[in-house]
mmJSON file of the N, C-alpha and C atoms, coordinates in Angstrom:
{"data_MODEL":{"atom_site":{
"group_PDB":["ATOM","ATOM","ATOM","ATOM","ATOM","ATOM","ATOM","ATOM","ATOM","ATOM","ATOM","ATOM","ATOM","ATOM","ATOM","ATOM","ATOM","ATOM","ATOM","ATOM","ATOM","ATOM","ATOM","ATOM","ATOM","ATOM","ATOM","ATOM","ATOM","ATOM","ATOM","ATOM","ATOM","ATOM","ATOM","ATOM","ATOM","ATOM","ATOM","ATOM","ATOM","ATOM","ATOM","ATOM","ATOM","ATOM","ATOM","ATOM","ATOM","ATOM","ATOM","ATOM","ATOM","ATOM","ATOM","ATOM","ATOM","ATOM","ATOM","ATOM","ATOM","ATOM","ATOM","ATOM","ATOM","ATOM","ATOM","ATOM","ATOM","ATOM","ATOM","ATOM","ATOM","ATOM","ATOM","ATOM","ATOM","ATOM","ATOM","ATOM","ATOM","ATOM","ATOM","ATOM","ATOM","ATOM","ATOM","ATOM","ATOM","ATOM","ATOM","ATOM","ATOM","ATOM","ATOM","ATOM","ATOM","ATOM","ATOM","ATOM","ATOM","ATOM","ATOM","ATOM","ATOM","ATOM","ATOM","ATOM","ATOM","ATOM","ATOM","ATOM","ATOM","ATOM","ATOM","ATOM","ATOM","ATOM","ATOM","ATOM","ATOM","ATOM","ATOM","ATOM","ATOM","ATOM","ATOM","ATOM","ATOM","ATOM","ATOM","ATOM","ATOM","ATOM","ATOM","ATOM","ATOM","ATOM","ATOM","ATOM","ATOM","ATOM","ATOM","ATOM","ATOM","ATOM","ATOM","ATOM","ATOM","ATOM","ATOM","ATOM","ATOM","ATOM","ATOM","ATOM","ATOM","ATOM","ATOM","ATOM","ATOM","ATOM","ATOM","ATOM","ATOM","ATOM","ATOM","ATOM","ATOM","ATOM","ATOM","ATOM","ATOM","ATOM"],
"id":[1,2,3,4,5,6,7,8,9,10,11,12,13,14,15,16,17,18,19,20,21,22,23,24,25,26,27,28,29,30,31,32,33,34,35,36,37,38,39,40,41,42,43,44,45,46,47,48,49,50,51,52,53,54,55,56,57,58,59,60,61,62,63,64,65,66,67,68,69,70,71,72,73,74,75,76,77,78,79,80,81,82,83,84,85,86,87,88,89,90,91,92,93,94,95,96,97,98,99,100,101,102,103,104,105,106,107,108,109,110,111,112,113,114,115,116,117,118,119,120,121,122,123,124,125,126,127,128,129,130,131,132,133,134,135,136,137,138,139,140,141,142,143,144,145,146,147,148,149,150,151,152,153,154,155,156,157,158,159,160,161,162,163,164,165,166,167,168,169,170,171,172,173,174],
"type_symbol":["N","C","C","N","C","C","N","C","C","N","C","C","N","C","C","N","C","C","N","C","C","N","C","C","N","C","C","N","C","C","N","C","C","N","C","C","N","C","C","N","C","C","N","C","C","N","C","C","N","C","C","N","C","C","N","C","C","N","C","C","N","C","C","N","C","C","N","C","C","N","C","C","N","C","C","N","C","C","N","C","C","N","C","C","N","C","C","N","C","C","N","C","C","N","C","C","N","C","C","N","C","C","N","C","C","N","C","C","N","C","C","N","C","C","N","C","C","N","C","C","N","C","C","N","C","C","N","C","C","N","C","C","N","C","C","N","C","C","N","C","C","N","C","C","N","C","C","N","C","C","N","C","C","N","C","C","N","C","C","N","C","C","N","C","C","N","C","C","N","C","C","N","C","C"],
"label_atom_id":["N","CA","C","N","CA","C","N","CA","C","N","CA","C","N","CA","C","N","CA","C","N","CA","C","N","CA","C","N","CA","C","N","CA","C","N","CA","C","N","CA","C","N","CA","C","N","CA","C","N","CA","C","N","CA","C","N","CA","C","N","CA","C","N","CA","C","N","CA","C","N","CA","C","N","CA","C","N","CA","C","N","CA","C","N","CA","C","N","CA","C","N","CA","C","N","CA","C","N","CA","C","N","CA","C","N","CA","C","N","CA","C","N","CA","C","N","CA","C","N","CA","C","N","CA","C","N","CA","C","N","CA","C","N","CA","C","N","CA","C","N","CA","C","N","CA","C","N","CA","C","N","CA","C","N","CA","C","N","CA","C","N","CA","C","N","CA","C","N","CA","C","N","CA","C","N","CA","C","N","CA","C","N","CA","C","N","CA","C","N","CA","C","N","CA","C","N","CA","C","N","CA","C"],
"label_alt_id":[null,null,null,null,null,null,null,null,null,null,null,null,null,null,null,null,null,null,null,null,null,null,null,null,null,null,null,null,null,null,null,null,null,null,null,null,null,null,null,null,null,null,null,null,null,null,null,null,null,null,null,null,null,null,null,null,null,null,null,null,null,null,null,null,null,null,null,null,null,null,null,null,null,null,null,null,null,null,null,null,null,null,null,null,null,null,null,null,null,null,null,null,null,null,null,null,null,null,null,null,null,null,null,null,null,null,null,null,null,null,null,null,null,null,null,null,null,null,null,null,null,null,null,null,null,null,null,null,null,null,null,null,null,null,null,null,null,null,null,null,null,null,null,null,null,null,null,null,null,null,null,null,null,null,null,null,null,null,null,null,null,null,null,null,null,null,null,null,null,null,null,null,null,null],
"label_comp_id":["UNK","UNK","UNK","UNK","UNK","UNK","UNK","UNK","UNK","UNK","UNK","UNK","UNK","UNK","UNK","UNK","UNK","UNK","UNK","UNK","UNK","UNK","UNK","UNK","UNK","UNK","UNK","UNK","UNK","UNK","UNK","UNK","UNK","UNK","UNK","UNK","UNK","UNK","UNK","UNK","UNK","UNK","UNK","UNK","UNK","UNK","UNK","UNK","UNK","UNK","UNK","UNK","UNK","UNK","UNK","UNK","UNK","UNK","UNK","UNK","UNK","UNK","UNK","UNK","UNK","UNK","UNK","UNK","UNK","UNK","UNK","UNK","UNK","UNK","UNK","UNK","UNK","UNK","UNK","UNK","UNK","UNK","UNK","UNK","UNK","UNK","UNK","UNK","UNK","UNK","UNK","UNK","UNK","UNK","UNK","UNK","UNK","UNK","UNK","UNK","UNK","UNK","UNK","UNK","UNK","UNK","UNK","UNK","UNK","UNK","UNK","UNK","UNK","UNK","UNK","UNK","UNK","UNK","UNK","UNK","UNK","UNK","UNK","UNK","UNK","UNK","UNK","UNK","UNK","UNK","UNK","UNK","UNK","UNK","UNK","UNK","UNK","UNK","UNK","UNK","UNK","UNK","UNK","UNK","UNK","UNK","UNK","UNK","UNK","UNK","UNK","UNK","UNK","UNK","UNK","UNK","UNK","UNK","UNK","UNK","UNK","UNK","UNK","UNK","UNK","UNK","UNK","UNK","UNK","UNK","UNK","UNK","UNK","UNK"],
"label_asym_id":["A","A","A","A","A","A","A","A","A","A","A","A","A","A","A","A","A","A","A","A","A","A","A","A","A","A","A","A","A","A","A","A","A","A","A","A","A","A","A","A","A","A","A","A","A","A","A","A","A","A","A","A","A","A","A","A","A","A","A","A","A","A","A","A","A","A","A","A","A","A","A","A","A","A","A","A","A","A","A","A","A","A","A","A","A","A","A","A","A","A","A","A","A","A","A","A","A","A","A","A","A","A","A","A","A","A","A","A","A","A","A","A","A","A","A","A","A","A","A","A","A","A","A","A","A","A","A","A","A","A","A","A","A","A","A","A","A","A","A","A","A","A","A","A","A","A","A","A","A","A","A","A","A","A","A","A","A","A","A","A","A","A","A","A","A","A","A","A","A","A","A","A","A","A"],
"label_entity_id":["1","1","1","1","1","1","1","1","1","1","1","1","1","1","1","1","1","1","1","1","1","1","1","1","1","1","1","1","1","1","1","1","1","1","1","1","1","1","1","1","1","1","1","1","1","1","1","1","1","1","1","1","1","1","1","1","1","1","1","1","1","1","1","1","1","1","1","1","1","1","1","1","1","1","1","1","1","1","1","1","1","1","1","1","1","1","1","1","1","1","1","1","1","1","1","1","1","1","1","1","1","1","1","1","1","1","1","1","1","1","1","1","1","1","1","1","1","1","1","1","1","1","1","1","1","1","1","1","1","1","1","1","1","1","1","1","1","1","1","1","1","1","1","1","1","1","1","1","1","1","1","1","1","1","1","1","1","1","1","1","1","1","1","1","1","1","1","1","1","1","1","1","1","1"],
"label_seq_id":[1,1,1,2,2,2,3,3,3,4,4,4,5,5,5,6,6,6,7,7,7,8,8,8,9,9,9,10,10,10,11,11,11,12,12,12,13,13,13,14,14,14,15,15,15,16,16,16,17,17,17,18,18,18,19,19,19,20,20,20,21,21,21,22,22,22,23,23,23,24,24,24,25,25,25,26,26,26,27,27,27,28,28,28,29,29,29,30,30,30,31,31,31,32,32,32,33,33,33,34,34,34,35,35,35,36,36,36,37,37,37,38,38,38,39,39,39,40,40,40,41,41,41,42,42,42,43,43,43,44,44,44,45,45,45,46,46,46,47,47,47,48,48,48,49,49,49,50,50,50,51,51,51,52,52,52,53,53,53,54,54,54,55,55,55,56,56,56,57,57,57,58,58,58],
"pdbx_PDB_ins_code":[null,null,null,null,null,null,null,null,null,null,null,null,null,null,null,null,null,null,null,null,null,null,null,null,null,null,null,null,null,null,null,null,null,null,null,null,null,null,null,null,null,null,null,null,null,null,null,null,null,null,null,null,null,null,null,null,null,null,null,null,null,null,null,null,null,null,null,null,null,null,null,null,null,null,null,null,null,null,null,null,null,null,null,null,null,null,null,null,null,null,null,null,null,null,null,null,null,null,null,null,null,null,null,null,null,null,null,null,null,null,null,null,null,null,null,null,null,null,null,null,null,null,null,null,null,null,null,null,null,null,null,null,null,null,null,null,null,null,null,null,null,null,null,null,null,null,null,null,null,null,null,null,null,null,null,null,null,null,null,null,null,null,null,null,null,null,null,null,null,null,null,null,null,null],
"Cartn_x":[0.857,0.0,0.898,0.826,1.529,1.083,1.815,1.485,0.568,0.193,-0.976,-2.233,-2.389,-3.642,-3.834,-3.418,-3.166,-3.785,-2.678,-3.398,-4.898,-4.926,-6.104,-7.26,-7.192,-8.2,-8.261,-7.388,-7.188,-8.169,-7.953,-8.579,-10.325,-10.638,-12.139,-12.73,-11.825,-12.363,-12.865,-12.24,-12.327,-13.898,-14.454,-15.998,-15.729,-17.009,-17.109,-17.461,-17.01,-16.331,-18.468,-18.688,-19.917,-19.876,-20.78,-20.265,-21.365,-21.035,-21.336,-22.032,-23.398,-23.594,-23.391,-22.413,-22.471,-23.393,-23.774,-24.179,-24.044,-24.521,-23.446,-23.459,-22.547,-22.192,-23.185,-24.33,-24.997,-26.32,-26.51,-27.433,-27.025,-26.025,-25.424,-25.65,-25.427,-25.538,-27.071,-27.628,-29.275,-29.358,-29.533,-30.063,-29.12,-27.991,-27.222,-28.015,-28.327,-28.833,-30.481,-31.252,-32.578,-32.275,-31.412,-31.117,-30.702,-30.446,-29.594,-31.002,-31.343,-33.313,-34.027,-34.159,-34.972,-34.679,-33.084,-32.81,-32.534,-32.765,-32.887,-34.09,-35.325,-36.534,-36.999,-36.467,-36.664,-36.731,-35.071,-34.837,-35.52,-35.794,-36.518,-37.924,-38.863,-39.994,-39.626,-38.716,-39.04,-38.257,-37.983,-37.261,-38.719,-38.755,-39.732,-39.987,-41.415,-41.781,-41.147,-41.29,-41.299,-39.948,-40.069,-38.693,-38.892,-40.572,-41.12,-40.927,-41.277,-40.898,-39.807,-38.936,-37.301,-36.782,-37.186,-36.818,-37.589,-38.599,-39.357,-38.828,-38.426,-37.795,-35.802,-35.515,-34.202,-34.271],
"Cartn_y":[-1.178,0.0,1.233,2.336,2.853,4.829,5.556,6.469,7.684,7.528,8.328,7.194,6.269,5.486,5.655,5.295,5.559,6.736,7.891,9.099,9.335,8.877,8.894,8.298,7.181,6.406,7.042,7.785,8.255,9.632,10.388,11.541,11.173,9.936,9.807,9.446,9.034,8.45,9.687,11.053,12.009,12.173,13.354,13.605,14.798,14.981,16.333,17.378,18.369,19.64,20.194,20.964,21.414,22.906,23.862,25.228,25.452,26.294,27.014,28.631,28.541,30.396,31.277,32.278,33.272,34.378,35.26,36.185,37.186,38.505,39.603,40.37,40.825,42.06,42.646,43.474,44.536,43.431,42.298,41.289,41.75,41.046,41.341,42.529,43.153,45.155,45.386,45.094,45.524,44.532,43.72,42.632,43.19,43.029,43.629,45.45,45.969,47.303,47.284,45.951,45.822,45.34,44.226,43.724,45.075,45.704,46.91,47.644,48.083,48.635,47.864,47.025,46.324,46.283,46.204,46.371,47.575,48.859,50.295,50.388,49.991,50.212,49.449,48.262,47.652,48.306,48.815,49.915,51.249,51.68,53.044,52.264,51.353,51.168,50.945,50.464,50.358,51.191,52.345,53.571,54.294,54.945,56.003,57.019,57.302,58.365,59.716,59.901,61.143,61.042,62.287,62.648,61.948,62.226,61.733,60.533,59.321,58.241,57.726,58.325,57.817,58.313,59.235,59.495,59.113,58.376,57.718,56.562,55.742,54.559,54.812,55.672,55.779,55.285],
"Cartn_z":[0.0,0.0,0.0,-0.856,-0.918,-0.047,0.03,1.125,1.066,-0.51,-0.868,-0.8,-1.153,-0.852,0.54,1.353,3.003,3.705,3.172,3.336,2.304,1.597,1.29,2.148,2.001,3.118,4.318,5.069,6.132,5.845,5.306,4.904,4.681,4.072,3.775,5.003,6.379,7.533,8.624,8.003,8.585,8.676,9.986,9.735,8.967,8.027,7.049,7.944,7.558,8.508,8.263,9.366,9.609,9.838,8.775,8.912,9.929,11.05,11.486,11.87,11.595,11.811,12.803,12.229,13.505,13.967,14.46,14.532,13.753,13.565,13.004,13.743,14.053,15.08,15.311,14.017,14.449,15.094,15.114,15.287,17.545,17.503,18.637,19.455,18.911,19.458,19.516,18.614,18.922,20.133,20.284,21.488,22.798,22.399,24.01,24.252,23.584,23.599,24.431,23.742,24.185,25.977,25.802,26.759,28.342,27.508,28.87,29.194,27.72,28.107,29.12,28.974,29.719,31.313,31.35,32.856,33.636,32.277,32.696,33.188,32.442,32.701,34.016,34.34,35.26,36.805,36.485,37.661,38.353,37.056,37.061,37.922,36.923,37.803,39.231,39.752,41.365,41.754,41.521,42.176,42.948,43.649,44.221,43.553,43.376,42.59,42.998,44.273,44.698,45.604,46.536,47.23,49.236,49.18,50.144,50.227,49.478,49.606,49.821,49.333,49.381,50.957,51.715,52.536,53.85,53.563,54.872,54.801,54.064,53.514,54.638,54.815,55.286,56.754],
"occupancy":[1.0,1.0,1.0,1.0,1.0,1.0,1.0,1.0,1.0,1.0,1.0,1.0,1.0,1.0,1.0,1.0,1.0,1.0,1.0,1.0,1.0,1.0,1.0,1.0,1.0,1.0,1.0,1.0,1.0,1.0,1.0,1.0,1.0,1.0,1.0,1.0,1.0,1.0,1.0,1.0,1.0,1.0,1.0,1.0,1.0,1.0,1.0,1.0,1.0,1.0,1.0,1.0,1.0,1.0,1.0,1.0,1.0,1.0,1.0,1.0,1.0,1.0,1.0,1.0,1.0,1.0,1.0,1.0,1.0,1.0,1.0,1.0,1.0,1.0,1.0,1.0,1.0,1.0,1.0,1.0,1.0,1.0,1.0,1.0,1.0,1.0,1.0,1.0,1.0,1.0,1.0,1.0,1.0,1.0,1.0,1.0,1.0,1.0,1.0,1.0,1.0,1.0,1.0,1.0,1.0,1.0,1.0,1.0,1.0,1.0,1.0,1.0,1.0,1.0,1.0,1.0,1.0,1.0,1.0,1.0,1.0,1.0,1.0,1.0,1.0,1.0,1.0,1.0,1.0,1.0,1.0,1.0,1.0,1.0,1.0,1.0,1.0,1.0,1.0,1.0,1.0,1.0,1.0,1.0,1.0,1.0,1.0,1.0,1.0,1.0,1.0,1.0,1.0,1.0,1.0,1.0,1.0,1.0,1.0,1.0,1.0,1.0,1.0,1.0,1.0,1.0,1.0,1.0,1.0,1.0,1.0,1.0,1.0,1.0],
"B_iso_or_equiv":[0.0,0.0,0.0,0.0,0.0,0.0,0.0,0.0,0.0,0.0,0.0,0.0,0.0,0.0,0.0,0.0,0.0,0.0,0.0,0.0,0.0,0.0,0.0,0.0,0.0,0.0,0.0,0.0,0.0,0.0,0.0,0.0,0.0,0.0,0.0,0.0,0.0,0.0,0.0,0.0,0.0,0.0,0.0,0.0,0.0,0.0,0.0,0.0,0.0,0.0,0.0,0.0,0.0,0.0,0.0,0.0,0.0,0.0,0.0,0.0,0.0,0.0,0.0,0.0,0.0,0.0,0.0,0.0,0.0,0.0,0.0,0.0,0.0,0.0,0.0,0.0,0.0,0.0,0.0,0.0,0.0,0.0,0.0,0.0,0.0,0.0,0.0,0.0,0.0,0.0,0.0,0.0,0.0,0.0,0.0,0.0,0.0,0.0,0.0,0.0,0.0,0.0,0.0,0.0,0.0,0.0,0.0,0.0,0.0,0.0,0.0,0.0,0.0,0.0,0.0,0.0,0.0,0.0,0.0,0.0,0.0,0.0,0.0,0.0,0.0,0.0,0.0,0.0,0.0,0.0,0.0,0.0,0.0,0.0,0.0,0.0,0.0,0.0,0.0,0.0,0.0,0.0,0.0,0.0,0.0,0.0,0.0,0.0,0.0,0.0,0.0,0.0,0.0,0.0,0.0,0.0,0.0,0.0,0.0,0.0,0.0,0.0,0.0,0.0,0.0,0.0,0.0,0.0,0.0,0.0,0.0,0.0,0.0,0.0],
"pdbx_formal_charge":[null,null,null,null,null,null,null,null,null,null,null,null,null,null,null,null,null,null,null,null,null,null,null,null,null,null,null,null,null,null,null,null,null,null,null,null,null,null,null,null,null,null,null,null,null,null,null,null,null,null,null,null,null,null,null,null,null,null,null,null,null,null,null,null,null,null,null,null,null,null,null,null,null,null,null,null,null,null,null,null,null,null,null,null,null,null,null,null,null,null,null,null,null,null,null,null,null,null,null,null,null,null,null,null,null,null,null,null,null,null,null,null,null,null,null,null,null,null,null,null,null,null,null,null,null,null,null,null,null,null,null,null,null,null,null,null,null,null,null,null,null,null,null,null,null,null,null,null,null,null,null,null,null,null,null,null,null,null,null,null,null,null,null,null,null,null,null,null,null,null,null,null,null,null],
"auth_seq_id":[1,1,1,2,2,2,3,3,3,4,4,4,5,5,5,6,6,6,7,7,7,8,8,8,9,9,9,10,10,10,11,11,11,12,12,12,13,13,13,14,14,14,15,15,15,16,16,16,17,17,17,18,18,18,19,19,19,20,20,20,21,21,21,22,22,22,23,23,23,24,24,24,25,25,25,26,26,26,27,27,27,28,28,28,29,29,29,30,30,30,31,31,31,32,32,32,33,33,33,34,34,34,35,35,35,36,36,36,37,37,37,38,38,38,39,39,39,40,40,40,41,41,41,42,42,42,43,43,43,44,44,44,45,45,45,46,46,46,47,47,47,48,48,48,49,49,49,50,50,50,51,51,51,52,52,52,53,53,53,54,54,54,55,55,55,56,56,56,57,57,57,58,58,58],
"auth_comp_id":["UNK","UNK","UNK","UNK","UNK","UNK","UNK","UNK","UNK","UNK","UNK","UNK","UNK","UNK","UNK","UNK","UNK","UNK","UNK","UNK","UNK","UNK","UNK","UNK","UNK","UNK","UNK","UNK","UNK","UNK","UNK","UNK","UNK","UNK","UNK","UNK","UNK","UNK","UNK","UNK","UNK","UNK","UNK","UNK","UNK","UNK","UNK","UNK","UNK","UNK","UNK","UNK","UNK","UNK","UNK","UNK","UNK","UNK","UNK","UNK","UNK","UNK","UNK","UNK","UNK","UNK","UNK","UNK","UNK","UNK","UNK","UNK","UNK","UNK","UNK","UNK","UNK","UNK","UNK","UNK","UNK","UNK","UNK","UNK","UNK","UNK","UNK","UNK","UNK","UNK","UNK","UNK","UNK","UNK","UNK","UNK","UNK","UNK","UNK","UNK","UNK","UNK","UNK","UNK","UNK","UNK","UNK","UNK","UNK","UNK","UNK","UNK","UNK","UNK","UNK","UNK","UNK","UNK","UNK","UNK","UNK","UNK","UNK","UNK","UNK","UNK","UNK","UNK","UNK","UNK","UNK","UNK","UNK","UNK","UNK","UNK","UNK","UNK","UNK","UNK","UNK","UNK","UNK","UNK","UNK","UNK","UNK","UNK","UNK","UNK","UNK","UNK","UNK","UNK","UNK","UNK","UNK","UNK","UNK","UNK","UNK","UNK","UNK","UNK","UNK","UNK","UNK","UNK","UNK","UNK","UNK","UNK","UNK","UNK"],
"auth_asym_id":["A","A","A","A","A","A","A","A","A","A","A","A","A","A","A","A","A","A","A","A","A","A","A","A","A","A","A","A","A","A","A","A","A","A","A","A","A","A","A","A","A","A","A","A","A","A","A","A","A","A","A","A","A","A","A","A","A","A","A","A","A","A","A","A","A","A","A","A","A","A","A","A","A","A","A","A","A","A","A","A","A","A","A","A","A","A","A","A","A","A","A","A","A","A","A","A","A","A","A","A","A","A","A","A","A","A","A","A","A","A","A","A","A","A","A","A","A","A","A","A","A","A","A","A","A","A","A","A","A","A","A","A","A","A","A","A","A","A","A","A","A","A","A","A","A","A","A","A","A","A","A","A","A","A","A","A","A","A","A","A","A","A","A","A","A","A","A","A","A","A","A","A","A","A"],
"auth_atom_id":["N","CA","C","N","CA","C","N","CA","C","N","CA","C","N","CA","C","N","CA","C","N","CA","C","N","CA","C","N","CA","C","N","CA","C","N","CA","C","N","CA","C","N","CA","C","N","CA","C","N","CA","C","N","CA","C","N","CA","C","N","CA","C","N","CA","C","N","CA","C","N","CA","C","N","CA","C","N","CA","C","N","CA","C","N","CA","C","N","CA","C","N","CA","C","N","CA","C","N","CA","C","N","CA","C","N","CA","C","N","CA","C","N","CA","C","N","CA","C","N","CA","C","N","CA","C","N","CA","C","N","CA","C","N","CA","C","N","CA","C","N","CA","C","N","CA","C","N","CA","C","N","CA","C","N","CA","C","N","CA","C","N","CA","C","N","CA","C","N","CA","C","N","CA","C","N","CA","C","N","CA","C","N","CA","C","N","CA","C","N","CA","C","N","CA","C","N","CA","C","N","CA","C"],
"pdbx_PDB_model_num":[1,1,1,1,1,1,1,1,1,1,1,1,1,1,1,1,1,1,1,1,1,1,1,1,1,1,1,1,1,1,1,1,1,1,1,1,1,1,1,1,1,1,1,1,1,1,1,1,1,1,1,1,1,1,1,1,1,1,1,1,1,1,1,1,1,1,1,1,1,1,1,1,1,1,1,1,1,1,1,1,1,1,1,1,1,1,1,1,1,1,1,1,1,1,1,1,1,1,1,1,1,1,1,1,1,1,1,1,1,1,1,1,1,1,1,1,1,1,1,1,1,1,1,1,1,1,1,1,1,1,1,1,1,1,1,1,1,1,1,1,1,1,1,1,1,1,1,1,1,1,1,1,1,1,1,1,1,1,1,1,1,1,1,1,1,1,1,1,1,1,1,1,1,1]
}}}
């Protein structure tokens, strides 16, 4: 058997390579952007409306 049949056979035993999708950056940036909204807005709702509240709370 000679050393290209070999490497050959060797090469067909391999698994076929599987492409992968990535994201795209701007895919990324909108969602990390919504993502920060959401935990801005989060905050704000349980802050105290007023000045009164925040200071009976101390």
């Amino acid at each position: 058997m000679s050393i290209s049949a070999t490497l050959s056979s060797a090469l067909n035993r391999l698994p076929d390579l599987v492409a992968i999708q990535a994201p795209e950056p701007s895919n990324f940036a909108l969602f990390s952007l919504g993502v920060v909204g959401v935990m801005l807005g989060r905050r704000v709702a349980r802050k105290p409306k007023n000045a009164d509240q925040a200071n009976s709370q101390d």
